[in-house]
TORLUM-551039 format. One record per residue: residue number from 1; residue in one letter; chain; x, y, z of N, C-alpha, C, O in turn. Coordinates in pm, whole numbers, plus 50000, padded with zeros to 5 digits. Atoms other than C-alpha are relative to their C-alpha. Layout:
BEGIN
ATOM|NUM|A|A|X|Y|Z|X|Y|Z|X|Y|Z|X|Y|Z
...
This chain:
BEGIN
ATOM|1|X|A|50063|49871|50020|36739|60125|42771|50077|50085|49898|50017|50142|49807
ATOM|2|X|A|49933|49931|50107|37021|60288|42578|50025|49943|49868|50069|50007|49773
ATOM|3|X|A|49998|50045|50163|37007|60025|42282|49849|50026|49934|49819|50028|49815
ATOM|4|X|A|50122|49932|50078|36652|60137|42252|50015|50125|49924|50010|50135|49802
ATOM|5|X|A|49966|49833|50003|36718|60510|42248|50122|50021|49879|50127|50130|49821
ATOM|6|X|A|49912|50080|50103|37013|60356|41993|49899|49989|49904|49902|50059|49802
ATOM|7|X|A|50080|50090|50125|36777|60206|41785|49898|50093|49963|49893|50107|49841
ATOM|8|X|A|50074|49873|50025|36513|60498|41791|50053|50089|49913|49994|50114|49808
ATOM|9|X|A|49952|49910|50068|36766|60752|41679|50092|49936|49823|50154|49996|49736
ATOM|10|X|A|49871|50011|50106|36949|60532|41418|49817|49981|49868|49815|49978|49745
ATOM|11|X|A|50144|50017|50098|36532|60491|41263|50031|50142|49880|50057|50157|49761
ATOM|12|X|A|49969|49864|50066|36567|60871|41228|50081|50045|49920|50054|50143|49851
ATOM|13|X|A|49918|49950|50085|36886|60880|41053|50028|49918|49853|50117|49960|49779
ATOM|14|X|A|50009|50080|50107|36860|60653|40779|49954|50092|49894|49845|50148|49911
ATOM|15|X|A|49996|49887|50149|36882|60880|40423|49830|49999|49995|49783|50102|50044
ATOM|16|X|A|50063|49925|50028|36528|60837|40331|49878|50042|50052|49782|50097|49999
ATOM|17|X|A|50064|49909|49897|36377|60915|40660|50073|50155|50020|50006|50234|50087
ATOM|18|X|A|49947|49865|49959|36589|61237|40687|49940|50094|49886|49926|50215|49906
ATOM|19|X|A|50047|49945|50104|36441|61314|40325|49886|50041|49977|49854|50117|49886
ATOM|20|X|A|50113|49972|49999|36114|61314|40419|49965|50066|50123|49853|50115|50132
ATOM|21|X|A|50013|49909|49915|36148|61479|40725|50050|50207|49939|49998|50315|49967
ATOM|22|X|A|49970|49908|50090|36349|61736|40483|49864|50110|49942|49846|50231|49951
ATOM|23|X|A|50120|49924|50065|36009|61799|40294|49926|50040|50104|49859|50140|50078
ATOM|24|X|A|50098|49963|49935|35819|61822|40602|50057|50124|50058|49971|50203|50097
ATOM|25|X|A|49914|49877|49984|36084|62106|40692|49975|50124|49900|49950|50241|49927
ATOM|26|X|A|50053|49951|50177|36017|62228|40319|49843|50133|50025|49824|50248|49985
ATOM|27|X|A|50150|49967|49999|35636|62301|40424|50025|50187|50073|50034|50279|49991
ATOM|28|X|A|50014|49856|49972|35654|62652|40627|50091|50094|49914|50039|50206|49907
ATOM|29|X|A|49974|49869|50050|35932|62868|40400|49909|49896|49852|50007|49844|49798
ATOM|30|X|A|50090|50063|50122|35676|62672|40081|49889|50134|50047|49849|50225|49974
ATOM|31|X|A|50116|49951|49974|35423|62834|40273|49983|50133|50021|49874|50184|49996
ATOM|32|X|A|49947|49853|50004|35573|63193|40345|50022|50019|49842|49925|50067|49784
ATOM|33|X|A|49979|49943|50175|35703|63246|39952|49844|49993|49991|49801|50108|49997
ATOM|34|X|A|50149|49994|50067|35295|63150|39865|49974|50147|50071|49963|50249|50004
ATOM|35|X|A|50092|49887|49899|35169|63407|40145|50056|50116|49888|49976|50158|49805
ATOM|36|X|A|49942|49897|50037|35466|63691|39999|50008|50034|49816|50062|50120|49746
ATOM|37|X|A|50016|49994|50139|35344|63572|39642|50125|50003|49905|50125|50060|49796
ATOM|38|X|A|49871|50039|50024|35706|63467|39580|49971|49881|49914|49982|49775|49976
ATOM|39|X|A|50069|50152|50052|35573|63186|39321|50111|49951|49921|50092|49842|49866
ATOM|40|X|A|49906|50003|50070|35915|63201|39151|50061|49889|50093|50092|49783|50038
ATOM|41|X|A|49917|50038|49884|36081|63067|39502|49910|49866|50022|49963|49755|50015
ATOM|42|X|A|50066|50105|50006|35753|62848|39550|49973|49920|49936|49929|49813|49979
ATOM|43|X|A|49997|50124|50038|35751|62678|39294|50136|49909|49972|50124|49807|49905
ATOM|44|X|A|49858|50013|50008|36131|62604|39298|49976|49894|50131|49970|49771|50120
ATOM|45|X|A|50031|50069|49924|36062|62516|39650|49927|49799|50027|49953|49691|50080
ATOM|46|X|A|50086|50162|49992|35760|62257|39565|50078|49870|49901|50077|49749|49927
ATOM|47|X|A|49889|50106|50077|36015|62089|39271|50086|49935|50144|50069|49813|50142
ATOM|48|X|A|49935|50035|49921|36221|62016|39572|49983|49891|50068|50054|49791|50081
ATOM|49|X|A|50089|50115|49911|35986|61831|39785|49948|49907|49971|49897|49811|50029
ATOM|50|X|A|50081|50168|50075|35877|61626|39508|50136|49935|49971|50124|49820|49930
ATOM|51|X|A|49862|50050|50061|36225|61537|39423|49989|49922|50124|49986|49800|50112
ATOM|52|X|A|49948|50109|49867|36258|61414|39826|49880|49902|49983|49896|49780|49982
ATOM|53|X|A|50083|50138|50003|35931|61239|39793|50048|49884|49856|50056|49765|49887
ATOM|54|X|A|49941|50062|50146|36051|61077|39437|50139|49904|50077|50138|49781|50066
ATOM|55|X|A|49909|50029|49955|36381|61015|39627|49980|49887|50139|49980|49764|50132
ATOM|56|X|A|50046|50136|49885|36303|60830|39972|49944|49896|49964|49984|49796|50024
ATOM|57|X|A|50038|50153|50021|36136|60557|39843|50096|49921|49900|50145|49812|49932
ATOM|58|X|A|49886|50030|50102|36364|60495|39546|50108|49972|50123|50143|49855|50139
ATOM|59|X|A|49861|50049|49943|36656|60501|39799|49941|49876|50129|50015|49778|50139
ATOM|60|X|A|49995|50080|49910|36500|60299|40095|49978|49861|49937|49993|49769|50017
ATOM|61|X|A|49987|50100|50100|36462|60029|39821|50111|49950|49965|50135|49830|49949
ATOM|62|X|A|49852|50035|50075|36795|60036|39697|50095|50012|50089|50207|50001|50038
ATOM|63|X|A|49935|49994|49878|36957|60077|40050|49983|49916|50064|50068|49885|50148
ATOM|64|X|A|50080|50088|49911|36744|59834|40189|50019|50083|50177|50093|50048|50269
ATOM|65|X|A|50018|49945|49899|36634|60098|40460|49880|50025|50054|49863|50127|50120
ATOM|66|X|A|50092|49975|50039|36307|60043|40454|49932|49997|50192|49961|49900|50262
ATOM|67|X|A|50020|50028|49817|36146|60111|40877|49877|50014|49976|49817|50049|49874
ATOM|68|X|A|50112|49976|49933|35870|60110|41046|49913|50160|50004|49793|50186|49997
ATOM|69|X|A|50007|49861|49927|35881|60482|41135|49937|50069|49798|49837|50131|49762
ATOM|70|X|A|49964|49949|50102|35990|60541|40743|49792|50006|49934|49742|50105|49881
ATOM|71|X|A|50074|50073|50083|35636|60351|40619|49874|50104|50046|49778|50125|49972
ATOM|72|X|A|50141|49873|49932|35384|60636|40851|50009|50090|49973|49914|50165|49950
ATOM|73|X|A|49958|49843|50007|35600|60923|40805|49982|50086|49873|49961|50203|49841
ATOM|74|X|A|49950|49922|50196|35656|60931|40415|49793|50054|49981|49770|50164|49932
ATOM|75|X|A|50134|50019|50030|35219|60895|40401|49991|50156|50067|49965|50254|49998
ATOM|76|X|A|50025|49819|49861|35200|61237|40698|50041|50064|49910|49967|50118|49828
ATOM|77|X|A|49893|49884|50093|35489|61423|40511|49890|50069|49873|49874|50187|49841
ATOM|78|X|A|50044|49998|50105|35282|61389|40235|49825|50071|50040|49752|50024|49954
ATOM|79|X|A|50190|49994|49914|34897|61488|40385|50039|50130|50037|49959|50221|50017
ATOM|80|X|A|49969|49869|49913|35086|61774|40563|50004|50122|49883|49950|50232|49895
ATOM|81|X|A|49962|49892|50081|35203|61957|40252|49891|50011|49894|49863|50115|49836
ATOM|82|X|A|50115|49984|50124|34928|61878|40005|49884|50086|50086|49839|50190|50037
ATOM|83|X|A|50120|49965|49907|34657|61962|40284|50004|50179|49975|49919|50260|49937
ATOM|84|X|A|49949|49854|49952|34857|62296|40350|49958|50058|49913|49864|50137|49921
ATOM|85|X|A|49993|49937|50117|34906|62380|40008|49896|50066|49940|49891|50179|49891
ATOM|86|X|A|50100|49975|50081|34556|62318|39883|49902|50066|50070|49801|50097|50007
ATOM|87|X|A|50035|49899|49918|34434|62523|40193|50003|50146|49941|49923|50230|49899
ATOM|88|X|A|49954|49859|50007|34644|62795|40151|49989|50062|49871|49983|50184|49874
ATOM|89|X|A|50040|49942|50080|34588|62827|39757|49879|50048|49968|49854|50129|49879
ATOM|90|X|A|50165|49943|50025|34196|62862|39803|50008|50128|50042|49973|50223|49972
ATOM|91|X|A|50019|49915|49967|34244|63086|40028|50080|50148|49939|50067|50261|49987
ATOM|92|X|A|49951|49902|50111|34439|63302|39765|49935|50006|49904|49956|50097|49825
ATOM|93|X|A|50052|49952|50089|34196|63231|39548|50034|49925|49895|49951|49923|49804
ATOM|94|X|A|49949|50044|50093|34393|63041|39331|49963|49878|49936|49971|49854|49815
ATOM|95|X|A|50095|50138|50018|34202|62672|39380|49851|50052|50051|49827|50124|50147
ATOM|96|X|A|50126|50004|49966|33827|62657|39365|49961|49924|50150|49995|49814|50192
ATOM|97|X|A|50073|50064|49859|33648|62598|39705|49978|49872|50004|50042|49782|50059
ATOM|98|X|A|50049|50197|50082|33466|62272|39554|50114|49923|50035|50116|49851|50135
ATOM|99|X|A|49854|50099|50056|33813|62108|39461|50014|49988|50146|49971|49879|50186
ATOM|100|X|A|49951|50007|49870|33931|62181|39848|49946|49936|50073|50004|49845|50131
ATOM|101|X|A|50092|50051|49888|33633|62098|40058|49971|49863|49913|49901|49788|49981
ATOM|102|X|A|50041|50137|50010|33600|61758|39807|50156|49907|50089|50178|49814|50166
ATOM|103|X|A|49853|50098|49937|33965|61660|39889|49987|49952|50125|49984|49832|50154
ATOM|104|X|A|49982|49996|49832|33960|61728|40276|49887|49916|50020|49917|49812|50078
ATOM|105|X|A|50068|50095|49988|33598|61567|40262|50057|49890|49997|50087|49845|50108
ATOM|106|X|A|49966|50118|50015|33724|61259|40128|50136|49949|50092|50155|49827|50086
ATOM|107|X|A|49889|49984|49972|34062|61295|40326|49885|49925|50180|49903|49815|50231
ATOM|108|X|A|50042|49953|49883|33837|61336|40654|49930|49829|49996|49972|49752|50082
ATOM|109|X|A|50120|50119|50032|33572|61010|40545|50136|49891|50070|50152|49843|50182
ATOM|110|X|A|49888|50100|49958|33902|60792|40528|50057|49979|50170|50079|49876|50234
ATOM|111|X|A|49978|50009|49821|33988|60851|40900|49904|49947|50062|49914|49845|50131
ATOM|112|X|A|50168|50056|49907|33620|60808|41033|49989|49869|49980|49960|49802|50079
ATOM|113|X|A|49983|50116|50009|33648|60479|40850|50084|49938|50080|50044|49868|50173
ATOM|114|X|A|49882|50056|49961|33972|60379|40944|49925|50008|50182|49841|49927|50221
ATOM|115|X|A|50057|50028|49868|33885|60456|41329|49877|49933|50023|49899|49861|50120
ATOM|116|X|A|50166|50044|50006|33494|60332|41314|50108|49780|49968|50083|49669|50016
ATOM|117|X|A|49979|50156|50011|33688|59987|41209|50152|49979|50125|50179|49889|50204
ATOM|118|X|A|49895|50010|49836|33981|60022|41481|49930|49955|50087|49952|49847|50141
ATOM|119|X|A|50088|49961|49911|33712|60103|41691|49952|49813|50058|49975|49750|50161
ATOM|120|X|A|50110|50135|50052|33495|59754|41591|50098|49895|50010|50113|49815|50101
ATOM|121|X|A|49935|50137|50011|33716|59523|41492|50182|49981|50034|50237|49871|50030
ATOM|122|X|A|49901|50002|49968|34058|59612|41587|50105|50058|49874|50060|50095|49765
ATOM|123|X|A|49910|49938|50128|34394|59733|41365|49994|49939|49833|49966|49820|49821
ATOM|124|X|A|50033|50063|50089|34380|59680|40993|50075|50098|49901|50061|50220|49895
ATOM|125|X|A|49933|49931|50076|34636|59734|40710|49939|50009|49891|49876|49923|49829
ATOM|126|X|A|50091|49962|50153|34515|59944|40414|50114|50073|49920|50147|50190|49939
ATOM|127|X|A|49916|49946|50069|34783|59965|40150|49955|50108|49917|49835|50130|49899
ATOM|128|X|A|50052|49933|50095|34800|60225|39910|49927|49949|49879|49981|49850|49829
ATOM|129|X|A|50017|50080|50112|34592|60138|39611|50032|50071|49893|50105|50166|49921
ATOM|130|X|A|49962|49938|50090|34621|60256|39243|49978|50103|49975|50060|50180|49926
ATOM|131|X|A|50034|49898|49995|34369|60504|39267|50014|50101|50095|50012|50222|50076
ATOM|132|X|A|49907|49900|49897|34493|60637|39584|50137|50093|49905|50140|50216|49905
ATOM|133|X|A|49838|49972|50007|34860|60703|39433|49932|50085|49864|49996|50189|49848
ATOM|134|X|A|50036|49963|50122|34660|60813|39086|49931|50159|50042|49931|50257|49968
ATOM|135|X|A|50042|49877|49910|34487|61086|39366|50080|50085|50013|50059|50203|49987
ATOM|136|X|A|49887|49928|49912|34781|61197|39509|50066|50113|49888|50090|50231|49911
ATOM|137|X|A|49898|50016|50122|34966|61234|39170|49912|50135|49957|49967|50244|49945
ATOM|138|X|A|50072|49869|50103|34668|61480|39004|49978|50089|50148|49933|50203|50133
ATOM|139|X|A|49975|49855|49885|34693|61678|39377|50120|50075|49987|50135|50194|50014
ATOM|140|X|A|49849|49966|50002|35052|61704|39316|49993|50073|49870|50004|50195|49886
ATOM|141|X|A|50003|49909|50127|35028|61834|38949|49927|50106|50036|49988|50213|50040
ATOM|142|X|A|50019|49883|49966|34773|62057|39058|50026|50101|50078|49977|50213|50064
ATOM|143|X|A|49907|49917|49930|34945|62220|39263|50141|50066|49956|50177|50172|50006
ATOM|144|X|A|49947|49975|50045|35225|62235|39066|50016|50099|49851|50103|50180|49820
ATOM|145|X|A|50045|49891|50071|35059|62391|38765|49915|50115|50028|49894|50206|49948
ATOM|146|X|A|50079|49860|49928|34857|62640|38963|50121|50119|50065|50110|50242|50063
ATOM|147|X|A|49864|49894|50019|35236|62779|39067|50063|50031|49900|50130|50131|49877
ATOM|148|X|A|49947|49931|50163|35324|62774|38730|49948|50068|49912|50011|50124|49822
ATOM|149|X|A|50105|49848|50030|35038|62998|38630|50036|50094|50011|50055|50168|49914
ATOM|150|X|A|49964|49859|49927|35136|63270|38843|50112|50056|49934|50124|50178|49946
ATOM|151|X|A|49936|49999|50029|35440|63233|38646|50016|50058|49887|50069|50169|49877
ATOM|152|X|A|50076|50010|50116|35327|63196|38297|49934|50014|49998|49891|49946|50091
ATOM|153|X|A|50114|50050|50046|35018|63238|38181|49937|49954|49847|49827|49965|49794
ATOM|154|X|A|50040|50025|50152|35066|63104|37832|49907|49884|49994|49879|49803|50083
ATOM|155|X|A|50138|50102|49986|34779|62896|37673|50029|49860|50083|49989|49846|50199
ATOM|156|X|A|49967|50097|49948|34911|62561|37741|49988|49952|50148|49944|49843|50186
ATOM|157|X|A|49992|49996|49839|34968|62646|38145|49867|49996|50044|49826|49914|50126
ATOM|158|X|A|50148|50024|49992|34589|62740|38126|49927|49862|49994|49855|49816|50083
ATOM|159|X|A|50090|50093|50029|34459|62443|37955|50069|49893|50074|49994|49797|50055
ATOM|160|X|A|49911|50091|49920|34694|62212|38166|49887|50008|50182|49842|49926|50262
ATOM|161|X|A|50031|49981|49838|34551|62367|38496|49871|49968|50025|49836|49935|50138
ATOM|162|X|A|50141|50022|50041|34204|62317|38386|49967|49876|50016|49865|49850|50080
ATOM|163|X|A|49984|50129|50066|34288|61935|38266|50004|49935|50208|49942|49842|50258
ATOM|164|X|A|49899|50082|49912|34499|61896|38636|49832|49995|50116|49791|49888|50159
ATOM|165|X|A|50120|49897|49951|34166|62077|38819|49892|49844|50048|49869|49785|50154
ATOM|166|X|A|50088|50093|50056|33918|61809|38633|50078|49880|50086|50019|49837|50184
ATOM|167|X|A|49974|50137|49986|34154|61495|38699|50010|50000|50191|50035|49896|50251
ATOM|168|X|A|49947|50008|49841|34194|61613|39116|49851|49935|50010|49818|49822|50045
ATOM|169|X|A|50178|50087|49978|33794|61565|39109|49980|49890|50014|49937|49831|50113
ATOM|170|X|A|50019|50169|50026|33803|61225|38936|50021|49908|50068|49978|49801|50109
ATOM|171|X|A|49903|50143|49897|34020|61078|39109|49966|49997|50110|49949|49884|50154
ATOM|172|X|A|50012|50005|49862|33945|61197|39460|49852|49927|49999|49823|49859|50098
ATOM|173|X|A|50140|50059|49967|33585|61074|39410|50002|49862|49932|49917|49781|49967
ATOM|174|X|A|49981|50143|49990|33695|60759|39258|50076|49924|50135|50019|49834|50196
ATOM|175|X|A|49919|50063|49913|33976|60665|39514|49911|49981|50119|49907|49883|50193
ATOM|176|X|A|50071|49992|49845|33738|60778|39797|49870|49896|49984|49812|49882|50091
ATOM|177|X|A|50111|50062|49998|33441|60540|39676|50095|49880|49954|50018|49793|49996
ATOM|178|X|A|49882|50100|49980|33747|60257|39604|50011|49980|50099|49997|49859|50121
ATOM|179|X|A|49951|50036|49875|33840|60291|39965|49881|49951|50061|49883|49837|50106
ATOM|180|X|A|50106|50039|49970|33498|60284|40066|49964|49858|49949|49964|49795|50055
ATOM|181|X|A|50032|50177|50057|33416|59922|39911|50096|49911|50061|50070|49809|50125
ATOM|182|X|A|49895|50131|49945|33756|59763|39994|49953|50027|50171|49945|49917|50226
ATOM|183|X|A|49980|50042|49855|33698|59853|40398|49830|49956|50020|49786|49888|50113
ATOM|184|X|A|50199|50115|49995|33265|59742|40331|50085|49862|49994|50087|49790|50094
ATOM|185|X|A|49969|50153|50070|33441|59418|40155|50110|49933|50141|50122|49811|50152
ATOM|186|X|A|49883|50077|49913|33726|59350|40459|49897|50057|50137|49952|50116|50231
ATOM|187|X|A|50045|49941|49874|33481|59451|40722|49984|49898|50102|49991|49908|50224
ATOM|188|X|A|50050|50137|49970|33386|59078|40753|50152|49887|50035|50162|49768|50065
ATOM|189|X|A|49868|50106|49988|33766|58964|40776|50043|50002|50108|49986|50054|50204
ATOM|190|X|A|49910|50038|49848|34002|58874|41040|50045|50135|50007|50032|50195|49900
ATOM|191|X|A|49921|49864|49977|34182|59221|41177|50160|49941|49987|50203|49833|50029
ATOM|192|X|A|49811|49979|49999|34587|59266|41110|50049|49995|50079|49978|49987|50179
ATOM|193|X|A|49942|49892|49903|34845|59368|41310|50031|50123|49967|50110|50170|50048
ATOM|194|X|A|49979|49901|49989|34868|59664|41203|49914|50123|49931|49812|50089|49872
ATOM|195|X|A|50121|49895|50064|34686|59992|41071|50132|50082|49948|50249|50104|49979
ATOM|196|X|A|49902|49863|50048|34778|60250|40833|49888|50035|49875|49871|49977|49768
ATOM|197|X|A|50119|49961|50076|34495|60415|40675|50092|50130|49913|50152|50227|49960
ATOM|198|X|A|49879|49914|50091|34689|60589|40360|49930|49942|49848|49880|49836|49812
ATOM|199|X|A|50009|50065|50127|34649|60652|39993|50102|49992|49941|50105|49937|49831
């Protein structure tokens, strides 16, 4: 019982599980500076969190620390703060409605799938694919140039935010009709051991 409880806590301490628990720490004063319109602090902040996401995988690679725990958490960490973010900037006004309610749509579809085939056929691993990570990437810029607006508003920051805006669309409605085909196309296969519905 105590080499479990051993083995549990030593999951947790491994560098770049503590790094991504870091960012998920990150998320409420991220989310206070936005509220207090602190965009100087927030976007300082969001550099941060991309640095730990940038960082944990790079190190559990090169540490060979790579867990179980590490492979669910880094995907959450990540869902938690974009979700938040792109919440909390509509509701400032700052991201268009559209952009939000397509993300979370498509965010929301992926689960119903994922369970609807739990459900049916049992667990089933769904790596990230290209256009997933190509999703993530133009959520992450936009977000990042929509704090750097507030900042700046020289042309460039404009036509950047515009560009980042356009490519969150693309992508989320490609990746999300990508995911859709690969779990039609594996619907007919054997089930895994394991699940992890992630882009």
């Amino acid at each position: 019982m105590a080499d479990a409880a051993k083995e549990r806590s030593n999951r947790f301490r491994t560098t770049p599980n503590l790094l991504t628990l870091l960012r998920i720490c990150l998320a409420p004063f991220l989310v206070s500076a936005i509220l207090e319109n602190r965009f100087a602090l927030s976007f300082g902040l969001f550099l941060a969190a991309g640095l730990t996401d940038a960082l944990d995988g790079t190190l559990a690679r090169l540490l060979k620390q790579r867990t179980v725990l590490g492979h669910y958490l880094d995907p959450v960490a990540d869902k938690l703060l974009l979700s938040t973010l792109f919440l909390l900037l509509t509701f400032k006004g700052l991201i268009p409605e559209q952009v939000t309610v397509l993300v979370f749509g498509r965010d929301v579809g992926i689960l119903v799938v994922a369970a609807i085939q739990y459900a049916a056929v049992g667990k089933r691993e769904f790596n990230p694919s290209i256009f997933g990570k190509a999703s993530t990437l133009a959520q992450v810029t936009t977000v990042a140039v929509v704090l750097l607006h507030r900042l700046t508003p020289v042309h460039w920051v404009v036509v950047f935010e515009t560009w980042a805006l356009h490519a969150t669309v693309l992508m989320t409605v490609v990746s999300g009709l990508h995911y859709a085909w690969t779990a039609a196309r594996r619907a007919g296969a054997p089930a895994s051991n394991g699940i992890a519905a992630k882009d």
